[in-house]
mmCIF file as Biopython writes it, N, C-alpha, C and O atoms, coordinates in Angstrom:
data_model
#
loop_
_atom_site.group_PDB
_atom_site.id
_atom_site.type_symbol
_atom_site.label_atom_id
_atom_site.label_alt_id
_atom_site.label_comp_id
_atom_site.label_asym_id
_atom_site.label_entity_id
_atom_site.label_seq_id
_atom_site.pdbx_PDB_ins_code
_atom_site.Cartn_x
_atom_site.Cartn_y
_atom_site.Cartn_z
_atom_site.occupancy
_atom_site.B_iso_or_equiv
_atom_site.auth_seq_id
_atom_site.auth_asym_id
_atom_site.pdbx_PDB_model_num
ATOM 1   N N  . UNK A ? 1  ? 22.532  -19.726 -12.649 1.0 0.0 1  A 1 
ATOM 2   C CA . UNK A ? 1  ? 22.289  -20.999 -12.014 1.0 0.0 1  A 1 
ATOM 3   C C  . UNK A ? 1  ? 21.264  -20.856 -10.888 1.0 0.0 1  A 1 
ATOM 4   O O  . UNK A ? 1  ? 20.524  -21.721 -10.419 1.0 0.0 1  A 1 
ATOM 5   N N  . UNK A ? 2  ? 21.401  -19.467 -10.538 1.0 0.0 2  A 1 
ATOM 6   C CA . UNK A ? 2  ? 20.543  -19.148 -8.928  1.0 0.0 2  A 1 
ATOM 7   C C  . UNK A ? 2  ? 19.311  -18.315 -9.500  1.0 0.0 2  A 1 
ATOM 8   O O  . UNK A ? 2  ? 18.724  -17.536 -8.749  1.0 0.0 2  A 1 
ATOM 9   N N  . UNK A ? 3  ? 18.980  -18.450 -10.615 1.0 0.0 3  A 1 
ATOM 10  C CA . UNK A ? 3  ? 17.929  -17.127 -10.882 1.0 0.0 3  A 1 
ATOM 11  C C  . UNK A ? 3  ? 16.415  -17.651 -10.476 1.0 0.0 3  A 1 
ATOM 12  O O  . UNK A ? 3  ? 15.644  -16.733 -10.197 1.0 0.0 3  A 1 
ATOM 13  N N  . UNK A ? 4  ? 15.943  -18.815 -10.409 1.0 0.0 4  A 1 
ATOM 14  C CA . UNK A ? 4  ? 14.384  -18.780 -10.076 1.0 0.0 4  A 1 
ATOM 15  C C  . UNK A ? 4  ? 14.623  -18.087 -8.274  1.0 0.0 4  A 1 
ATOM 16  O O  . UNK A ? 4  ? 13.735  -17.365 -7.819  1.0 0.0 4  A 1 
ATOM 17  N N  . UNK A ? 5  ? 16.040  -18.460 -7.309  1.0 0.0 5  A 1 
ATOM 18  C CA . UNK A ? 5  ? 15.578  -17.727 -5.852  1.0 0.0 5  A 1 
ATOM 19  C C  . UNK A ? 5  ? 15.807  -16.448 -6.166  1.0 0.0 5  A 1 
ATOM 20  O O  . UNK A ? 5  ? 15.064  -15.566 -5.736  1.0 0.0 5  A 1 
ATOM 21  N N  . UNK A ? 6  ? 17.525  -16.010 -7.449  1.0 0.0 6  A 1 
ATOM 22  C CA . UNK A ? 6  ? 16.614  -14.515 -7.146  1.0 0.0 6  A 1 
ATOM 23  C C  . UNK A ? 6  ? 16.285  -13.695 -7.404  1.0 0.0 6  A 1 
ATOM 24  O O  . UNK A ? 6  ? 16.606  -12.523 -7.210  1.0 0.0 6  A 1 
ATOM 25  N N  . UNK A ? 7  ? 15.041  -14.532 -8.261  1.0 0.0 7  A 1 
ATOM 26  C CA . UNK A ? 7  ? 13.687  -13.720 -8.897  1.0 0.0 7  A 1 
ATOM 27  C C  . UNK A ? 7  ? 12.430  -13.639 -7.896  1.0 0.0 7  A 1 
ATOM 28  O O  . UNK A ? 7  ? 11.540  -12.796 -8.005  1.0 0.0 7  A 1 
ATOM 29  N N  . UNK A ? 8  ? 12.475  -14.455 -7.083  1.0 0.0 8  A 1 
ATOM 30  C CA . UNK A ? 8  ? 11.462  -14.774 -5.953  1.0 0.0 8  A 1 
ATOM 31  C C  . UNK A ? 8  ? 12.403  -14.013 -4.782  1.0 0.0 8  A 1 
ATOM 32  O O  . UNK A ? 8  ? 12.165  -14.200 -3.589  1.0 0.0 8  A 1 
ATOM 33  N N  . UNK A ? 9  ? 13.137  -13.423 -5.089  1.0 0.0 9  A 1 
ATOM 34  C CA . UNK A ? 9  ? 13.808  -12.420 -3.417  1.0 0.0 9  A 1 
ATOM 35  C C  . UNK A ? 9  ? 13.467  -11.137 -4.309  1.0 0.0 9  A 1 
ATOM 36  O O  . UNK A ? 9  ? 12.938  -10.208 -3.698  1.0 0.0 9  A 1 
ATOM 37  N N  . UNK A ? 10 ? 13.713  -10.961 -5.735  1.0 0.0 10 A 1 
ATOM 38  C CA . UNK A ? 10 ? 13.324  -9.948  -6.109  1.0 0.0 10 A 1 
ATOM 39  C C  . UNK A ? 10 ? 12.253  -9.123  -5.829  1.0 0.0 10 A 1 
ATOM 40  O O  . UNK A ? 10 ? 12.278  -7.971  -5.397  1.0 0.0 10 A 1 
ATOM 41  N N  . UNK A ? 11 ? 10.618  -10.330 -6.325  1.0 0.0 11 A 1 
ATOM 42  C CA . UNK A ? 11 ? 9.443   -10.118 -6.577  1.0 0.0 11 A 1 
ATOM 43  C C  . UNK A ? 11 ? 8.829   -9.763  -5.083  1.0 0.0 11 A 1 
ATOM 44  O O  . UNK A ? 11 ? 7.830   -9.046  -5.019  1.0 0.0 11 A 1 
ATOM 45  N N  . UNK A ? 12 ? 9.496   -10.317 -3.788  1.0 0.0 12 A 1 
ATOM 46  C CA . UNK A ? 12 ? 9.433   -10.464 -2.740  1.0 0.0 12 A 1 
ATOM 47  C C  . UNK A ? 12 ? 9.946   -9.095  -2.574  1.0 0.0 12 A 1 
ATOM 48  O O  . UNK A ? 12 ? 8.932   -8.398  -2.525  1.0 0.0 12 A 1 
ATOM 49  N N  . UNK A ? 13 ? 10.689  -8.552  -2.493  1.0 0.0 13 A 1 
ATOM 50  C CA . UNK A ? 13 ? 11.607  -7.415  -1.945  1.0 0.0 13 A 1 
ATOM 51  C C  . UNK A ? 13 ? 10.772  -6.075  -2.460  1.0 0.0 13 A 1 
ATOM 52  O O  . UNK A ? 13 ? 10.772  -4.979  -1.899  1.0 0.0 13 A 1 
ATOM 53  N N  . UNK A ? 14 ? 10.024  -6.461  -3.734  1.0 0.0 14 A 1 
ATOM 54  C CA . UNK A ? 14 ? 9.073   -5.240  -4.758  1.0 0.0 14 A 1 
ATOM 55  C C  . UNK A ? 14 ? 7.711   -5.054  -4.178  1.0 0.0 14 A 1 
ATOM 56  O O  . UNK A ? 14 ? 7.161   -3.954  -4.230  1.0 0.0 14 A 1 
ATOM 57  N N  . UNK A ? 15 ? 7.153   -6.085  -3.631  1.0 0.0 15 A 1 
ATOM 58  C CA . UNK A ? 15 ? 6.202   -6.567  -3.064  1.0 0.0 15 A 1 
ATOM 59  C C  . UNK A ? 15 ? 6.133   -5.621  -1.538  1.0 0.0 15 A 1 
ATOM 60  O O  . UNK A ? 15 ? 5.265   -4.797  -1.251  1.0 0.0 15 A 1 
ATOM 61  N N  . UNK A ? 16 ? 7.405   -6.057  -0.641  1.0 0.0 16 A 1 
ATOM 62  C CA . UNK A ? 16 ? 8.099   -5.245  0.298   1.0 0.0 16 A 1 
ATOM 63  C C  . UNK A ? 16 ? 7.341   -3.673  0.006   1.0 0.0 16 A 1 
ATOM 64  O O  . UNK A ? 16 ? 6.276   -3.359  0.536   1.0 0.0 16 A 1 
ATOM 65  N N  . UNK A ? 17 ? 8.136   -2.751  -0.965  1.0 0.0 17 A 1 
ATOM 66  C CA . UNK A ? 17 ? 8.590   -2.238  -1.302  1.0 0.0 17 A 1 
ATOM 67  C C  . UNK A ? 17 ? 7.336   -1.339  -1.389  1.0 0.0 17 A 1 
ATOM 68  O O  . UNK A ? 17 ? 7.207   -0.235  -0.859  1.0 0.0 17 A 1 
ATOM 69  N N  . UNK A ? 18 ? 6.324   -2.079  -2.243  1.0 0.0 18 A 1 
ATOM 70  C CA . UNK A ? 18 ? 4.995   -1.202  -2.519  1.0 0.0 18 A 1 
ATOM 71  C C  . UNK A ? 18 ? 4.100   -1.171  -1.375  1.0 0.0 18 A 1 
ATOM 72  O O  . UNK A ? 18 ? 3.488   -0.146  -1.078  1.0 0.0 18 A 1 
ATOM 73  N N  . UNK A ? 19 ? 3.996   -2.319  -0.684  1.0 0.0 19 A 1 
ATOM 74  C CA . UNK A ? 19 ? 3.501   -2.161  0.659   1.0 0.0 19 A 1 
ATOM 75  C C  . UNK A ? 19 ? 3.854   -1.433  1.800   1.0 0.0 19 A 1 
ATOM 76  O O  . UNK A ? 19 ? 2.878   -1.235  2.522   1.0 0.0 19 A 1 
ATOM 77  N N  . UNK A ? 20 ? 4.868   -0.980  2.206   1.0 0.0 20 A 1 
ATOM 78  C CA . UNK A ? 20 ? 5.637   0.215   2.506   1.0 0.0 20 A 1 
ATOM 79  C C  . UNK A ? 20 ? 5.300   1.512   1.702   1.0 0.0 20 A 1 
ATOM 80  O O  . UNK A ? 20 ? 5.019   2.517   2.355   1.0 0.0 20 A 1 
ATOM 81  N N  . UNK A ? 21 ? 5.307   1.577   0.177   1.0 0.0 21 A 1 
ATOM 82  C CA . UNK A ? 21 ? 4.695   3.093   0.247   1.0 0.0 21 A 1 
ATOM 83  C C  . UNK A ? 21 ? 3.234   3.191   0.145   1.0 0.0 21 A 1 
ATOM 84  O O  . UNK A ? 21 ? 2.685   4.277   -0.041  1.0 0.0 21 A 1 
ATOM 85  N N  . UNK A ? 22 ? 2.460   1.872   0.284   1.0 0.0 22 A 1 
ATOM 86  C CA . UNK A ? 22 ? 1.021   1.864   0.488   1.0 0.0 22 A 1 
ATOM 87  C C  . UNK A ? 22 ? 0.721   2.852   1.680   1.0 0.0 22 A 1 
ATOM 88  O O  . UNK A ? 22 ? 0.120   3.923   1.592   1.0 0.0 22 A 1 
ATOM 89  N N  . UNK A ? 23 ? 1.454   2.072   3.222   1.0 0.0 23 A 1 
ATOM 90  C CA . UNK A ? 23 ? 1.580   2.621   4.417   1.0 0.0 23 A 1 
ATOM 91  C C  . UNK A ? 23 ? 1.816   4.055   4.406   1.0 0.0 23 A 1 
ATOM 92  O O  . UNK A ? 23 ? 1.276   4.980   5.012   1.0 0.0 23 A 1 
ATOM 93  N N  . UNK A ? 24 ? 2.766   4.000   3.558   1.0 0.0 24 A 1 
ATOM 94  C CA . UNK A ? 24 ? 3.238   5.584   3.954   1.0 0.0 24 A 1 
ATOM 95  C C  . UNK A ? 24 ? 1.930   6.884   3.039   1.0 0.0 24 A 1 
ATOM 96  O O  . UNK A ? 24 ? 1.689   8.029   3.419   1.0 0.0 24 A 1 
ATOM 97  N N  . UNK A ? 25 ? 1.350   6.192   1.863   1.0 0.0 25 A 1 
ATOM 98  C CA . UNK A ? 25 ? 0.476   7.127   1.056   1.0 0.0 25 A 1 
ATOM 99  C C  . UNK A ? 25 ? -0.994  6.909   2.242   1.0 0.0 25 A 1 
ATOM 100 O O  . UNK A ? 25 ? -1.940  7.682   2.090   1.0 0.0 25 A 1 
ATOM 101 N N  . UNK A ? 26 ? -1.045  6.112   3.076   1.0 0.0 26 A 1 
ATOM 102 C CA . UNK A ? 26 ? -2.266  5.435   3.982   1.0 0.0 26 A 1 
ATOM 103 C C  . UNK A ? 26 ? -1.921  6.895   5.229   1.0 0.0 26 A 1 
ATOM 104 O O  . UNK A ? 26 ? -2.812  7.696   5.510   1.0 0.0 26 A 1 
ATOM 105 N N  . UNK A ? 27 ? -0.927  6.958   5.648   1.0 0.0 27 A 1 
ATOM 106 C CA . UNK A ? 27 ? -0.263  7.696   6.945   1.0 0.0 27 A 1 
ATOM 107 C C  . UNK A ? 27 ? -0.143  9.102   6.318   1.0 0.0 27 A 1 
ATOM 108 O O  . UNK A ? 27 ? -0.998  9.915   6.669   1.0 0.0 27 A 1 
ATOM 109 N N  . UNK A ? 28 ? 0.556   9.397   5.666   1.0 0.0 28 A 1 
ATOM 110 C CA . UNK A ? 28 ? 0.961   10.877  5.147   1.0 0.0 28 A 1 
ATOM 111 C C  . UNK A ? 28 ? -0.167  11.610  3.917   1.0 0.0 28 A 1 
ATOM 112 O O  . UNK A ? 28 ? -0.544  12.737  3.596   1.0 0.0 28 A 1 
ATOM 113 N N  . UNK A ? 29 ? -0.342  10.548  3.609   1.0 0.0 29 A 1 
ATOM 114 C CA . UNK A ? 29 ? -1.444  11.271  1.823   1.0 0.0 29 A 1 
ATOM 115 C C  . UNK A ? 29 ? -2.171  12.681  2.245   1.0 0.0 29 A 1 
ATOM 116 O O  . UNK A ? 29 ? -2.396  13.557  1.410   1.0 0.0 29 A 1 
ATOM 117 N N  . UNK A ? 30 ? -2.468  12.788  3.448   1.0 0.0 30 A 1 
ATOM 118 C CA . UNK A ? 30 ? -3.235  14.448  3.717   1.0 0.0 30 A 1 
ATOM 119 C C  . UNK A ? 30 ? -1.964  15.102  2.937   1.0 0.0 30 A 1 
ATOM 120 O O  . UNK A ? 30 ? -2.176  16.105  2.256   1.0 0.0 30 A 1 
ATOM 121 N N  . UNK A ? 31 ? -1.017  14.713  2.994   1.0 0.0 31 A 1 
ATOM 122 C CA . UNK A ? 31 ? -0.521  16.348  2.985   1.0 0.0 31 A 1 
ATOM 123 C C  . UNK A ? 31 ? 0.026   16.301  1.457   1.0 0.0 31 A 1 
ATOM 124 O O  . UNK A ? 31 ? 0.452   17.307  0.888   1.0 0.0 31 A 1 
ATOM 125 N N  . UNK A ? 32 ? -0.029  15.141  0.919   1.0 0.0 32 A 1 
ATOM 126 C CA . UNK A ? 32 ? 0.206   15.353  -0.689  1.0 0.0 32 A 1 
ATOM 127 C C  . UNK A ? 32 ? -1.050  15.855  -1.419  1.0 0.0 32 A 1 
ATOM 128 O O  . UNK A ? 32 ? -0.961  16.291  -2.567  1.0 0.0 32 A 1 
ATOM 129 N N  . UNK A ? 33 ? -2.541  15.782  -0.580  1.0 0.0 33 A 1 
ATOM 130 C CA . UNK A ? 33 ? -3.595  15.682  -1.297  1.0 0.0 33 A 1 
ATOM 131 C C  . UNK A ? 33 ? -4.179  16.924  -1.248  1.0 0.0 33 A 1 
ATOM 132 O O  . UNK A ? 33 ? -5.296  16.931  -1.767  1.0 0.0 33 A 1 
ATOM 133 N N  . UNK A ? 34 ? -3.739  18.179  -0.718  1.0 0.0 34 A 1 
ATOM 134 C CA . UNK A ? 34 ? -4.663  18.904  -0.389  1.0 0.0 34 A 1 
ATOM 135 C C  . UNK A ? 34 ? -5.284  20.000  -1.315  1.0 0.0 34 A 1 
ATOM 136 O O  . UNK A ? 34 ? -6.317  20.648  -1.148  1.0 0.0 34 A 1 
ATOM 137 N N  . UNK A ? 35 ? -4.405  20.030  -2.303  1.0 0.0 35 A 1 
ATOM 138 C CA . UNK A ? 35 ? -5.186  20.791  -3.522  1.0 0.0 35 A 1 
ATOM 139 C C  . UNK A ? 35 ? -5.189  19.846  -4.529  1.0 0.0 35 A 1 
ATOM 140 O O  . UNK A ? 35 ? -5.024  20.467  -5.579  1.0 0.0 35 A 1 
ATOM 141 N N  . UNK A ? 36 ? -5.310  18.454  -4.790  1.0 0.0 36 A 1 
ATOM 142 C CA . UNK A ? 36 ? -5.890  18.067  -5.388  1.0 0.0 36 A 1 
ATOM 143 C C  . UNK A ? 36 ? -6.827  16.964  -5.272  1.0 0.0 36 A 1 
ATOM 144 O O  . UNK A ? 36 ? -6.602  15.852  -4.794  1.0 0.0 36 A 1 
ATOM 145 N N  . UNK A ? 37 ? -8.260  17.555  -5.930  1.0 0.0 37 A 1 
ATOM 146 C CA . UNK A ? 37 ? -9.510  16.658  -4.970  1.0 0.0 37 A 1 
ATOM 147 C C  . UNK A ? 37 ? -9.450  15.619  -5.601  1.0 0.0 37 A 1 
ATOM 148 O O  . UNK A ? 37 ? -10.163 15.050  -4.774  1.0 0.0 37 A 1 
ATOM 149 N N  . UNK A ? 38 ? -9.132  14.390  -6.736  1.0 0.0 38 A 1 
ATOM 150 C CA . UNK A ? 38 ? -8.914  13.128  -7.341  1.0 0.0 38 A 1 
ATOM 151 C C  . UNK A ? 38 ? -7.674  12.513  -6.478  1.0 0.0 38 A 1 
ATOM 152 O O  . UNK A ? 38 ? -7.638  11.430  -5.892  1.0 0.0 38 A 1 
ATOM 153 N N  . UNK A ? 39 ? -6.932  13.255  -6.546  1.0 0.0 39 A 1 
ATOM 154 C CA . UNK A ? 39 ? -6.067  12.702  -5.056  1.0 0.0 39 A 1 
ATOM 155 C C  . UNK A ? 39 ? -6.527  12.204  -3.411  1.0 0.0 39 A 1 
ATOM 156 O O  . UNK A ? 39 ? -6.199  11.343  -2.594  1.0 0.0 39 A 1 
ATOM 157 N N  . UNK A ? 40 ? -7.416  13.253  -3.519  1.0 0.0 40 A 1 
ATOM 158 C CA . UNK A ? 40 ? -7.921  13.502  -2.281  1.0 0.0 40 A 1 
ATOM 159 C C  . UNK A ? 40 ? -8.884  12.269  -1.867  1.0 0.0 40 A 1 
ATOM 160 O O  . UNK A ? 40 ? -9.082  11.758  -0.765  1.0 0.0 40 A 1 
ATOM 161 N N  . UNK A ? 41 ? -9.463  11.943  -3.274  1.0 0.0 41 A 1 
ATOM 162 C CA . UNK A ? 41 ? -10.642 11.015  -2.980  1.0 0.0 41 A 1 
ATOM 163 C C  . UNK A ? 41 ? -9.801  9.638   -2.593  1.0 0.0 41 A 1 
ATOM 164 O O  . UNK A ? 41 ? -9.967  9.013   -1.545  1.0 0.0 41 A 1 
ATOM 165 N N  . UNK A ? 42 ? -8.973  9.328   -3.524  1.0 0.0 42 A 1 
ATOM 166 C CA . UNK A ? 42 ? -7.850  8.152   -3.630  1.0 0.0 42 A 1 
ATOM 167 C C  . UNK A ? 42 ? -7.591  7.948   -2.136  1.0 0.0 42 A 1 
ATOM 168 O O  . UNK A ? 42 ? -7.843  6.920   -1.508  1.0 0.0 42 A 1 
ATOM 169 N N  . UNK A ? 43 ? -7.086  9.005   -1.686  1.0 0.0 43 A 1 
ATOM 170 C CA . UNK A ? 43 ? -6.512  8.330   -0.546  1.0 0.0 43 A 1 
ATOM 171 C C  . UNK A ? 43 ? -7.483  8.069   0.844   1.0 0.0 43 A 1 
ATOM 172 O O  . UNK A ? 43 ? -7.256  7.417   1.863   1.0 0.0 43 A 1 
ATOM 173 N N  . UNK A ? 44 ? -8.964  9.081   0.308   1.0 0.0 44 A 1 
ATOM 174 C CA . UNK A ? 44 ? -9.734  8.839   1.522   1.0 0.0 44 A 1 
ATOM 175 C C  . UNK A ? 44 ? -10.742 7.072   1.500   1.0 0.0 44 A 1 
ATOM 176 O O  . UNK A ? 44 ? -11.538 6.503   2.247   1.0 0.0 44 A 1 
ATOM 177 N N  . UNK A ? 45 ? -10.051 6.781   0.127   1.0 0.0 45 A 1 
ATOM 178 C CA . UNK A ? 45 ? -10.383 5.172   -0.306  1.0 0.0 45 A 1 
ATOM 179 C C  . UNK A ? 45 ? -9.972  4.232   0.524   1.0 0.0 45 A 1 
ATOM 180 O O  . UNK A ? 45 ? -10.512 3.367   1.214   1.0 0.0 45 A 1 
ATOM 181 N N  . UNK A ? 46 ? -8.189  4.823   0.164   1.0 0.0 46 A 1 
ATOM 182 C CA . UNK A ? 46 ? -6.977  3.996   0.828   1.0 0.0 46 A 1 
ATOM 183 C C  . UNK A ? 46 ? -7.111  3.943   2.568   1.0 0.0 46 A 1 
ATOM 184 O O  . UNK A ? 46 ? -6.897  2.993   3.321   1.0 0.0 46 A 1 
ATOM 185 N N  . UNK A ? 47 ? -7.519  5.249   2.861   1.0 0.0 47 A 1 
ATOM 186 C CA . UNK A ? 47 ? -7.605  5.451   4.541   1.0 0.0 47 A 1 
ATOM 187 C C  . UNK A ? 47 ? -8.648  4.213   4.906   1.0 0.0 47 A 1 
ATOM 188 O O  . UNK A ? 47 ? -8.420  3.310   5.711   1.0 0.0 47 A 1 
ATOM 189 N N  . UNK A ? 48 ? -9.511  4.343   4.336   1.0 0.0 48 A 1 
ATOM 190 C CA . UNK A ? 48 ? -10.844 3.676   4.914   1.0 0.0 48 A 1 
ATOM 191 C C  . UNK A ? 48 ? -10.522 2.164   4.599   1.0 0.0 48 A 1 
ATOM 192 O O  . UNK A ? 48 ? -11.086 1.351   5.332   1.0 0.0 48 A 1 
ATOM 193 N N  . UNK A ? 49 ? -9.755  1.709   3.685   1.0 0.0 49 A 1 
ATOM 194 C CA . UNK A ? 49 ? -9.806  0.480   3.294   1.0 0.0 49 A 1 
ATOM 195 C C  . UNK A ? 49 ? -8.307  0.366   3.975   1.0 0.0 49 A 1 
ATOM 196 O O  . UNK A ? 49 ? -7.461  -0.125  3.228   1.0 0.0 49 A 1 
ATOM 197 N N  . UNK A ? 50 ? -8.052  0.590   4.737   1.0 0.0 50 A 1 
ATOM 198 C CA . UNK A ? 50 ? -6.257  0.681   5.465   1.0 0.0 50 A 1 
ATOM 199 C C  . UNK A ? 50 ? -7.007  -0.042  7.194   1.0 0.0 50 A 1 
ATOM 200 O O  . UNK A ? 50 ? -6.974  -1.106  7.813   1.0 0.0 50 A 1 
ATOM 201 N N  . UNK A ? 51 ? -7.640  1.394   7.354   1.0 0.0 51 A 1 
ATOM 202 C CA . UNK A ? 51 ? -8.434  0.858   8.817   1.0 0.0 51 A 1 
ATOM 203 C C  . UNK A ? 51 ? -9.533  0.153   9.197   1.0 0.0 51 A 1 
ATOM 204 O O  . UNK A ? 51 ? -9.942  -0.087  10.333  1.0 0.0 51 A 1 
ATOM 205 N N  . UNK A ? 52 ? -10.121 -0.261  7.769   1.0 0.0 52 A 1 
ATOM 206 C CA . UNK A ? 52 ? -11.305 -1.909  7.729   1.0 0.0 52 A 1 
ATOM 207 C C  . UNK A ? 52 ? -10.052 -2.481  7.920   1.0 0.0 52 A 1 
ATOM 208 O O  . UNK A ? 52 ? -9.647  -2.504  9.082   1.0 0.0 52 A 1 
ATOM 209 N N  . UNK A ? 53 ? -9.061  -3.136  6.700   1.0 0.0 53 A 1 
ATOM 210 C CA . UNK A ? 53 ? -8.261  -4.101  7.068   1.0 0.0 53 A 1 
ATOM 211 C C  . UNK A ? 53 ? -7.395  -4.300  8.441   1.0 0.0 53 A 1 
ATOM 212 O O  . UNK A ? 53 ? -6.949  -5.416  8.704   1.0 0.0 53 A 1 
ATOM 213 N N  . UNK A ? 54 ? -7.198  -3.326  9.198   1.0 0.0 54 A 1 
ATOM 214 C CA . UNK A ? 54 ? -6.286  -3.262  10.893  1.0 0.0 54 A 1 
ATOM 215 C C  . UNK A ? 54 ? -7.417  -3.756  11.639  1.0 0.0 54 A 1 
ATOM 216 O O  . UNK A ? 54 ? -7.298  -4.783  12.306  1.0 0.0 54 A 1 
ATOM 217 N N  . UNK A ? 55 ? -8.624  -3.046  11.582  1.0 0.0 55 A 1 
ATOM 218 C CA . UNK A ? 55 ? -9.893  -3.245  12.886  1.0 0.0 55 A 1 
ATOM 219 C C  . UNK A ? 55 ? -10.526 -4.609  12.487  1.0 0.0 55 A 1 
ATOM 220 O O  . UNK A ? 55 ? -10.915 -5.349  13.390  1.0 0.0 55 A 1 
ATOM 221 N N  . UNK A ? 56 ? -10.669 -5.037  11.010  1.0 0.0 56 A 1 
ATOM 222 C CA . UNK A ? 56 ? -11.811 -6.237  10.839  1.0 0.0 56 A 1 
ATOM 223 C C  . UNK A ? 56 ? -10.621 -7.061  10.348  1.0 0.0 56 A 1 
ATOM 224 O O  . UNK A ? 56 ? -9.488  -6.763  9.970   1.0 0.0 56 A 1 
ATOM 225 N N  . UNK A ? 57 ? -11.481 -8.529  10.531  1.0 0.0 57 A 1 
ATOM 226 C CA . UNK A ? 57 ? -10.724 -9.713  10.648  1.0 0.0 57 A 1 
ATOM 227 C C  . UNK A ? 57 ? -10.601 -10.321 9.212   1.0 0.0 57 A 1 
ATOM 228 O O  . UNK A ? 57 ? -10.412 -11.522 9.022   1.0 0.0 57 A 1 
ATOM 229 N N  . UNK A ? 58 ? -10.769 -9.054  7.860   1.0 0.0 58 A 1 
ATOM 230 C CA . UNK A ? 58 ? -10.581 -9.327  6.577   1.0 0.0 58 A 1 
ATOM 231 C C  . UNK A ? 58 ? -8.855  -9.335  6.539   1.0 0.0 58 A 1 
ATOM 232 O O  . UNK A ? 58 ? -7.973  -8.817  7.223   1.0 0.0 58 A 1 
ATOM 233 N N  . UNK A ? 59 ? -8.918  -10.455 5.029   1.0 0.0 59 A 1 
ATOM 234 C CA . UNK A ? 59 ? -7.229  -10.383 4.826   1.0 0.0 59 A 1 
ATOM 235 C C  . UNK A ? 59 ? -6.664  -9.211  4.123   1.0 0.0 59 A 1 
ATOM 236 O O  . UNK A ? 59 ? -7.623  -8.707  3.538   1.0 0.0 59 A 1 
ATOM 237 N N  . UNK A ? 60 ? -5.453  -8.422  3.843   1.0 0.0 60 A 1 
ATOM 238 C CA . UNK A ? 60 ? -5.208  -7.926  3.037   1.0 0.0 60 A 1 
ATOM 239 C C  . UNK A ? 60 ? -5.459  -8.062  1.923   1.0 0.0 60 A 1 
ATOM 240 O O  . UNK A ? 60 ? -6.017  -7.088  1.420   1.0 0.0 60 A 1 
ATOM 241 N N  . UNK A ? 61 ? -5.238  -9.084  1.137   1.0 0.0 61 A 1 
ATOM 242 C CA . UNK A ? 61 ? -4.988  -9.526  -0.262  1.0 0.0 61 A 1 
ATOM 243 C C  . UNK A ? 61 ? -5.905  -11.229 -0.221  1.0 0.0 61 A 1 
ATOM 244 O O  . UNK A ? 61 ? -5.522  -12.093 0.568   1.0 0.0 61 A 1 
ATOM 245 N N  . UNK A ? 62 ? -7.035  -11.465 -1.125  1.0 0.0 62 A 1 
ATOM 246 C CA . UNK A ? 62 ? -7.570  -12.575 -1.269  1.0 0.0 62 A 1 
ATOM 247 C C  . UNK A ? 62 ? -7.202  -13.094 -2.040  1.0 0.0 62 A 1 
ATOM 248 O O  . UNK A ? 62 ? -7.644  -14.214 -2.297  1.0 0.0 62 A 1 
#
């Protein structure tokens, strides 16, 4: 009877969920990345596109 709210607390909570280990692969990724350089590049993507979005007045998500 309740499933469209909670599919939308779900999708919401997953949403949560990946954005949190965005942060955490944004903050920690040196130390998962260091012998592998396709890793390495990934996260020096994520870094740079972590601290445009904090310093410039772009949105996360368009």
């Amino acid at each position: 009877m309740h499933t469209v709210p909670d599919l939308y607390s779900a999708l919401a909570t997953a949403v949560l969920f990946l954005h949190a280990l965005f942060i955490v692969w944004v903050v920690f990724g040196a130390v998962v990345t260091r012998s592998r350089p396709i890793l390495r590049w990934l996260h020096i993507v994520s870094l740079i596109w972590g601290v445009l979005t904090e310093l410039t007045p772009w949105p996360c998500v368009r």
